[in-house]
C-alpha positions as CSV (number, residue, x, y, z in Angstrom):
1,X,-46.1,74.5,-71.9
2,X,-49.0,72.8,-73.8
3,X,-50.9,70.0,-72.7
4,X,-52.7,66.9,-74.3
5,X,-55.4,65.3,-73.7
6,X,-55.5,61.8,-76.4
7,X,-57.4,58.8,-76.5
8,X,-55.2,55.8,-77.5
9,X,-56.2,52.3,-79.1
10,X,-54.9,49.1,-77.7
11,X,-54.3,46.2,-79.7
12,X,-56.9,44.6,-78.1
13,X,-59.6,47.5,-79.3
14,X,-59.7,49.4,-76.2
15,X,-60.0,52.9,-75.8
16,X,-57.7,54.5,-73.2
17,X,-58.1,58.4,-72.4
18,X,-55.2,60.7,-70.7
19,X,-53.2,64.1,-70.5
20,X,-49.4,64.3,-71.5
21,X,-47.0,67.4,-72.0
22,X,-45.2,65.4,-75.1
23,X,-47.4,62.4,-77.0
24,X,-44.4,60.7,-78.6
25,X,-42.6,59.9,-75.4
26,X,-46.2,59.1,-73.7
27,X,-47.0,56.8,-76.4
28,X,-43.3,55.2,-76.3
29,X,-44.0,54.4,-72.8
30,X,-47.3,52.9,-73.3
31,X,-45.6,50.8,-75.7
32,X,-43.2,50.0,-72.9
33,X,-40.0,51.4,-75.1
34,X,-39.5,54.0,-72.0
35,X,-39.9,54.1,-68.3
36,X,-43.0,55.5,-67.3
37,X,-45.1,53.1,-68.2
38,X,-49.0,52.4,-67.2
39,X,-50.2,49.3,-66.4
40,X,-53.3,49.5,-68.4
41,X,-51.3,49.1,-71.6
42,X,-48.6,46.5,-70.7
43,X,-51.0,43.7,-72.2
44,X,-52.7,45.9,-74.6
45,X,-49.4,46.8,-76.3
46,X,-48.6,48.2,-79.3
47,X,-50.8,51.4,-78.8
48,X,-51.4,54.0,-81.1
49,X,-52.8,57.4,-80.6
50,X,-56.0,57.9,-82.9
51,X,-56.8,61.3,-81.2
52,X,-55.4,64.6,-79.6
53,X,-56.6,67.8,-78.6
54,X,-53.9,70.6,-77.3
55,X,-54.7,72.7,-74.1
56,X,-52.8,76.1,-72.5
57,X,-52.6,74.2,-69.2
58,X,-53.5,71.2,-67.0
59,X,-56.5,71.9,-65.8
60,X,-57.6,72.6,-69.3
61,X,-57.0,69.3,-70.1
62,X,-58.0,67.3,-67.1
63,X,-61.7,69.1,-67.6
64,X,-61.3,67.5,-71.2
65,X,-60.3,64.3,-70.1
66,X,-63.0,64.1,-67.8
67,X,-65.2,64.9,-70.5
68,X,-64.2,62.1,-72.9
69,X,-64.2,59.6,-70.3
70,X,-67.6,60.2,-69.6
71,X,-68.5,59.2,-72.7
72,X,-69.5,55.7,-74.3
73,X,-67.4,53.5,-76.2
74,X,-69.3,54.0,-79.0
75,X,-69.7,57.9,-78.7
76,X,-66.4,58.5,-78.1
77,X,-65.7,56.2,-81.7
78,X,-68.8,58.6,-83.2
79,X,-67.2,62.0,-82.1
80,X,-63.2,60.6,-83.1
81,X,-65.1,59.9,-86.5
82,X,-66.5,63.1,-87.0
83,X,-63.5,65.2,-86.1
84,X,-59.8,65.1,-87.8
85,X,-56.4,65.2,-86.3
């Protein structure tokens, strides 16, 4: 099973940084169109996801995630830039 780590955009221009197994139902539900929902999105909706990386396993992307959210606003905008999906 693969893992993802993705940084979505809110409508409000926040970044937002997590792992999923499958990024179309993750970003459905950060949209509130499924159950599963996170809170941090319900008045930042719609969401879209402006960057992925795929991992082998969790802990492959938690280390990722923990990376990215490390990182400043403006880096992580900088480093999305300079890379492609």
């Amino acid at each position: 099973m693969a893992y993802f780590t993705y940084i979505l955009k809110c409508k409000d221009e926040s970044l937002y940084t997590w792992i999923t197994t499958d990024l179309d139902r993750r970003v459905r539900q950060h949209n509130w169109e499924l159950i599963g929902w996170a809170k941090y999105t319900l008045a930042r909706k719609p969401v879209e996801i402006i960057y992925f990386e795929e991992f082998e396993n969790r802990s492959l992307a938690t280390k990722r995630e923990l990376e990215i959210k490390k990182m400043s606003r403006e880096k992580k905008l900088e480093f999305i830039k300079n890379k492609s999906l």
